[in-house]
C-alpha positions as CSV (number, residue, x, y, z in Angstrom):
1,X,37.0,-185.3,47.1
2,X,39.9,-183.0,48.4
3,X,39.2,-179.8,50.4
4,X,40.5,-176.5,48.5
5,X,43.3,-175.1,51.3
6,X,44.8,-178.6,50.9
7,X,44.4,-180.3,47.6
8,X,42.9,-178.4,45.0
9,X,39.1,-179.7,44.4
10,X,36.8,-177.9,46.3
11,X,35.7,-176.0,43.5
12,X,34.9,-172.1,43.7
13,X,32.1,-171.2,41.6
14,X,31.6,-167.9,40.2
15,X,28.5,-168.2,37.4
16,X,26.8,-165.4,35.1
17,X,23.3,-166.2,34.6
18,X,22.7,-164.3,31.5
19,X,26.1,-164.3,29.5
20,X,29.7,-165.2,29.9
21,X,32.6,-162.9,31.7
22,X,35.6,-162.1,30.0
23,X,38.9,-163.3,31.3
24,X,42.0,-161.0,29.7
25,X,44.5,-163.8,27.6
26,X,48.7,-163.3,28.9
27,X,51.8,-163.9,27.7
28,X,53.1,-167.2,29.2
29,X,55.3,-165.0,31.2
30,X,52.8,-162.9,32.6
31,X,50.7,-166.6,34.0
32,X,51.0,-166.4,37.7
33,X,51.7,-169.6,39.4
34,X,48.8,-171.0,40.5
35,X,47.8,-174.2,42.0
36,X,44.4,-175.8,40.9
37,X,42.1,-174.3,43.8
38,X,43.6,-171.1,43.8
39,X,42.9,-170.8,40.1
40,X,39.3,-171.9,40.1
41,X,38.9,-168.8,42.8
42,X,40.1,-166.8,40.4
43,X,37.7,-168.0,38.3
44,X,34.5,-166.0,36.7
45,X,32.0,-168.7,36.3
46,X,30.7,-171.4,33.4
47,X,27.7,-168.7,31.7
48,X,24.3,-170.7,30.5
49,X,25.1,-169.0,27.1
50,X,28.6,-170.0,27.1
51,X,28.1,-173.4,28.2
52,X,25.1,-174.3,25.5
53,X,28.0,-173.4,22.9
54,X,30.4,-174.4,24.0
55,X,29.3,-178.2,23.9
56,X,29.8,-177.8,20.1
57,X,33.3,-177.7,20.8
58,X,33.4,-181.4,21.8
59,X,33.3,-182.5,18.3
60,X,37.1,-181.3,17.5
61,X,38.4,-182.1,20.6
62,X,37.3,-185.7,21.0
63,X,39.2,-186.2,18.3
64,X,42.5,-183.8,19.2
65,X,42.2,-185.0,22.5
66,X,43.9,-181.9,25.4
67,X,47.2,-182.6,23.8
68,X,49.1,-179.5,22.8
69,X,49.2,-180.4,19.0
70,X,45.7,-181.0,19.5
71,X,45.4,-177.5,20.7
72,X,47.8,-176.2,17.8
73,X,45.3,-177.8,15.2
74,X,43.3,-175.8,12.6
75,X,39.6,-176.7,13.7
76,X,40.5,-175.9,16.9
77,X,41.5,-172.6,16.0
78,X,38.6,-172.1,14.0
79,X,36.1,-172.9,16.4
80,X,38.3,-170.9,19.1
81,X,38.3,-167.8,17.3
82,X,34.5,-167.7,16.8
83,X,34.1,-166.3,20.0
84,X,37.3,-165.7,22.0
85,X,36.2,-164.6,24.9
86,X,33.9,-167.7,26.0
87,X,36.2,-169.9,24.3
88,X,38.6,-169.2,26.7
89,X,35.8,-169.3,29.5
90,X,34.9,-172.7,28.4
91,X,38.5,-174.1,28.1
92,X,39.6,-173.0,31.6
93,X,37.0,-175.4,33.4
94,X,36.9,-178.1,30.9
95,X,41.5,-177.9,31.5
96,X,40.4,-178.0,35.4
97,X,38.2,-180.7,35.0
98,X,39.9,-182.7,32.7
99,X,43.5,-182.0,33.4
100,X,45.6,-183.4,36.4
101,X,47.1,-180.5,39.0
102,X,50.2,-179.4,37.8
103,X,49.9,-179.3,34.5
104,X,48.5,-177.0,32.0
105,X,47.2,-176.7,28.3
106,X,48.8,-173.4,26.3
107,X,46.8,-171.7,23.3
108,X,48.6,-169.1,21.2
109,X,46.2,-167.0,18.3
110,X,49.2,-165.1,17.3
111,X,48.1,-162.0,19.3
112,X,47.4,-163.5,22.5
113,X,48.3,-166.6,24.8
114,X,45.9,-168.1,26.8
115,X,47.0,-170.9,29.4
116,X,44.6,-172.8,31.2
117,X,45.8,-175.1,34.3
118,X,44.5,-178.2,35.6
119,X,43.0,-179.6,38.7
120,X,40.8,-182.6,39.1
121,X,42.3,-185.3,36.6
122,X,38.8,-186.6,35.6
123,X,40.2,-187.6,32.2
124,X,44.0,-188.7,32.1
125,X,43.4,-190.7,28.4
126,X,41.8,-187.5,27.0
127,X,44.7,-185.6,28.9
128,X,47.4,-187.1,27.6
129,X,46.1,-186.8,23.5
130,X,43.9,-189.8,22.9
131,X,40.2,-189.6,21.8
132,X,37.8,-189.0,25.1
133,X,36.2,-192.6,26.0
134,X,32.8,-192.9,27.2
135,X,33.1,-192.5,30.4
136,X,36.0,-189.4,30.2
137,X,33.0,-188.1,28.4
138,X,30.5,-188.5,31.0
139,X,32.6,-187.5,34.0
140,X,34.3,-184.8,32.3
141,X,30.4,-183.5,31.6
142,X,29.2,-183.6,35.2
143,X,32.1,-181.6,36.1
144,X,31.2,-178.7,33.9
145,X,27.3,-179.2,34.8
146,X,28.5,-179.1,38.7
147,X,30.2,-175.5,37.9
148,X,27.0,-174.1,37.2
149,X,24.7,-172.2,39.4
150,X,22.1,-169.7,38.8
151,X,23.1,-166.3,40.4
152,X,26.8,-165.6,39.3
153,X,27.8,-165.2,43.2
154,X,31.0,-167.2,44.9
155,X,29.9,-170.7,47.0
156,X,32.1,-173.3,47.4
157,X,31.0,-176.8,46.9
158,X,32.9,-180.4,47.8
159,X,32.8,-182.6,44.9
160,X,32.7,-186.5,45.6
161,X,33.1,-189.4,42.8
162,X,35.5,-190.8,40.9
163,X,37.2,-190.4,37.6
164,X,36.7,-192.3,34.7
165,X,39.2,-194.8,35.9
166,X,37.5,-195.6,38.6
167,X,39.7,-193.5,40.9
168,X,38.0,-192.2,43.7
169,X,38.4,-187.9,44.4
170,X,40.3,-187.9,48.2
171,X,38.3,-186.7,51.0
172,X,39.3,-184.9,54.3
173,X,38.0,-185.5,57.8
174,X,37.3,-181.7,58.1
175,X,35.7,-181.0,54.2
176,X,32.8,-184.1,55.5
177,X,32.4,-182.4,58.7
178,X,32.2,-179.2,57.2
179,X,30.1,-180.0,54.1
180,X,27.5,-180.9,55.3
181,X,24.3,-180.2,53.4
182,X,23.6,-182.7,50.0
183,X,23.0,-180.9,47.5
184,X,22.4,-182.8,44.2
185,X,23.6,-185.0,41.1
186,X,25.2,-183.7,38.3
187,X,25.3,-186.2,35.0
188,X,25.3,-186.6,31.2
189,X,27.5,-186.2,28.1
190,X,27.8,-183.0,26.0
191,X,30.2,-184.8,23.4
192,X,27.8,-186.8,21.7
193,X,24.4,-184.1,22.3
194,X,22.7,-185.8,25.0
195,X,22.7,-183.1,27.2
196,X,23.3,-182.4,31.1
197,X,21.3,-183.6,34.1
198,X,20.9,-181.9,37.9
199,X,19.1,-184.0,40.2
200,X,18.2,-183.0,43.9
201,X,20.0,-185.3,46.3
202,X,19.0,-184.2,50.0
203,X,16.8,-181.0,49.2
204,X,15.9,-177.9,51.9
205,X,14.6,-178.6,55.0
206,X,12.0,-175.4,54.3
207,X,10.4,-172.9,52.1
208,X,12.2,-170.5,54.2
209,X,15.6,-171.7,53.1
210,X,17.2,-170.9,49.5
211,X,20.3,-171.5,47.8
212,X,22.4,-169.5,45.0
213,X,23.3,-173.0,44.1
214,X,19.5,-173.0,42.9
215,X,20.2,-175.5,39.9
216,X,19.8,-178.8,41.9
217,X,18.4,-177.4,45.0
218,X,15.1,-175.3,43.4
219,X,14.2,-177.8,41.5
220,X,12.5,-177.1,37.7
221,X,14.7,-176.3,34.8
222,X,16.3,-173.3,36.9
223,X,19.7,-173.4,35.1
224,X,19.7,-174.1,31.0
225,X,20.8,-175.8,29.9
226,X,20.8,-178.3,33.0
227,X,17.6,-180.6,32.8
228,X,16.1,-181.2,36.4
229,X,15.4,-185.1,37.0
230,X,13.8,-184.9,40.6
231,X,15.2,-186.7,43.3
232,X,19.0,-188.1,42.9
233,X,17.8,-191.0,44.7
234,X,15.2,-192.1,42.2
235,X,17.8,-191.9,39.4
236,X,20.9,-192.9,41.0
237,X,22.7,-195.7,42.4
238,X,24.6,-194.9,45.7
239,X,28.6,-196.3,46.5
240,X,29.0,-198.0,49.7
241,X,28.6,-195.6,51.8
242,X,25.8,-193.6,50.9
243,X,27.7,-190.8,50.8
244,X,27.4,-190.4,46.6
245,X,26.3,-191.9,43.6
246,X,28.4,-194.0,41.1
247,X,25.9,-194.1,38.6
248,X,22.6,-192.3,37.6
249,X,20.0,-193.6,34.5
250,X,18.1,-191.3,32.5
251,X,16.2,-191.6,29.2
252,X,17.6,-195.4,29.6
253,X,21.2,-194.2,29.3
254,X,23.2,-194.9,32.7
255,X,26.4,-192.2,32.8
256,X,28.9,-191.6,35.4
257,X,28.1,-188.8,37.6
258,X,30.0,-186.3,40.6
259,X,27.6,-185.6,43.8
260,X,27.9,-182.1,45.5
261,X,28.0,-181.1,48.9
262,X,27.3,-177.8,50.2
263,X,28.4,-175.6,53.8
264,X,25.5,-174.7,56.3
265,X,26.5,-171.4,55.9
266,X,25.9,-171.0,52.2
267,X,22.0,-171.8,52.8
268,X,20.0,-168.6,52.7
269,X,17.1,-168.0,55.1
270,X,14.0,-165.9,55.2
271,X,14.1,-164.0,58.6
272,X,17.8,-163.1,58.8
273,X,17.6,-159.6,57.9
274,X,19.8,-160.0,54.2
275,X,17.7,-160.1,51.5
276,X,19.7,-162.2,49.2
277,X,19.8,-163.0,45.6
278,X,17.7,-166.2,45.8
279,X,14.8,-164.8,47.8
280,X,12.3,-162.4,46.4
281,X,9.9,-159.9,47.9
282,X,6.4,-160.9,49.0
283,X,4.2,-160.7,52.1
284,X,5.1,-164.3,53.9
285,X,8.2,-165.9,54.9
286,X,8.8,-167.7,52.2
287,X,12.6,-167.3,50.1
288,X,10.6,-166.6,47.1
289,X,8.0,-164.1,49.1
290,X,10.1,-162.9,52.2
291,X,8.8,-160.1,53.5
292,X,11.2,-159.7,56.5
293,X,14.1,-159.6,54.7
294,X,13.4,-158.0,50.9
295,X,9.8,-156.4,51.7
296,X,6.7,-156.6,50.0
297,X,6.8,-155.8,46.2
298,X,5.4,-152.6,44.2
């Protein structure tokens, strides 16, 4: 885990609950300079929509791997062009997941040039051109399940685990002092169709409290394509430390999974006077009837 200022992971997440956002493609020339964190702010968000078709694309590219020829190929194309704008979407978090800092992945249509930079290094097989293994597959899927929340608003999350060489993602003194609050479990594999997998790992502390990042923390199947599973801890397999999980089961499959961590500050509460996007009106103080803060409904 590495905080954003420094290294590069936290990850900013930007989500549309109802349909992807458009990014505009560039000449190569016109690509700012970016390193990995400050292009994930940039970033608008991994839509449900765009997600759930996305995952088709993993047939192609487990075989073309993130190399550039792979990239240059003609089902790639294909599938790219279907539906440009979510392609493109889709590519930039599955480059920042998959793809070490420093490095990018160029696509070219003939009209436009889209270039998508990495960040975490999840995958450095698949990276460099060779066929995704199984547990590039995994990891590289919990990171695009973790970059999902329900709301489409801006929280910042620390990601810990490892990548699928067994590499552990750096930490900080100050991202574990302040990330504080555990949010959940994020698992599965979209190459071969078995889906994606949010578990809660510490959960609120009251009905009061809410979260944009409503996917792991709500509980039920808040986020689709994301299947809830209950409790992390019931599923999951923590390191050492307690701190994360190394490995979660589910539907007698065991995959490798990334654990989130949350700010106090990005928990909503039912009395402060904002009513946000995760609390509703009602007549009780409640985040999904708060009264105080969005009023009483009709």
């Amino acid at each position: 885990m590495k905080a954003v200022q420094v290294f590069g992971v936290m990850l900013l997440v930007l989500t549309g609950g109802c349909g992807p956002v458009e990014d505009t493609p560039t000449s190569p020339s016109e690509e700012p300079v970016h390193t990995a964190a400050q292009a994930m702010e940039e970033g608008n968000g991994l839509a449900f929509n765009g997600l759930a078709f996305n995952g088709l694309a993993f047939n192609g590219l487990a075989f073309n791997g993130l190399a550039f020829n792979g990239l240059s190929s003609g089902s790639f194309s294909s599938w790219f062009l279907q539906h440009p704008a979510e392609s493109n979407l889709f590519m930039k978090y599955l480059v920042h997941c998959s793809v070490p800092a420093g490095q990018s992945r160029t696509y070219s249509n003939g009209t436009a040039t889209y270039v998508w930079n990495g960040g975490l290094g999840l995958a450095p097989g698949w990276s460099s051109g060779q066929p995704a293994t199984l547990a590039e597959q995994q990891v590289v899927s919990a990171c695009l399940a973790a970059l999902v929340n329900k709301y489409g608003r801006t929280v910042r999350i620390s990601v810990l685990g490892a990548n699928a060489v067994g590499q552990r993602i750096p930490t900080t003194g100050s991202e574990v002092g302040n990330y504080t609050i555990r949010e959940g479990c994020f698992f599965g594999n979209l190459f071969n169709g078995e889906g994606l997998f949010v578990g809660n790992d510490q959960g609120l502390l009251s009905p009061a409290q809410s979260s944009l990042r409503a996917c792991a923390l709500s509980g039920g199947n808040a986020c689709p394509p994301l299947v809830h599973v209950g409790s992390c801890h019931a599923r999951c397999l923590p390191d050492g430390t307690g701190s994360s999980f190394t490995r979660c089961t589910y539907n007698g499959v065991t995959y490798q999974p990334l654990t989130t961590r949350l700010r106090y500050q990005d928990i909503n509460t039912c009395g402060d006077g904002i009513c946000q996007a995760s609390e509703s009106c009602g007549t009780s103080n409640r985040a999904d009837s708060c009264m105080r803060d969005c009023g009483t409904c009709g």
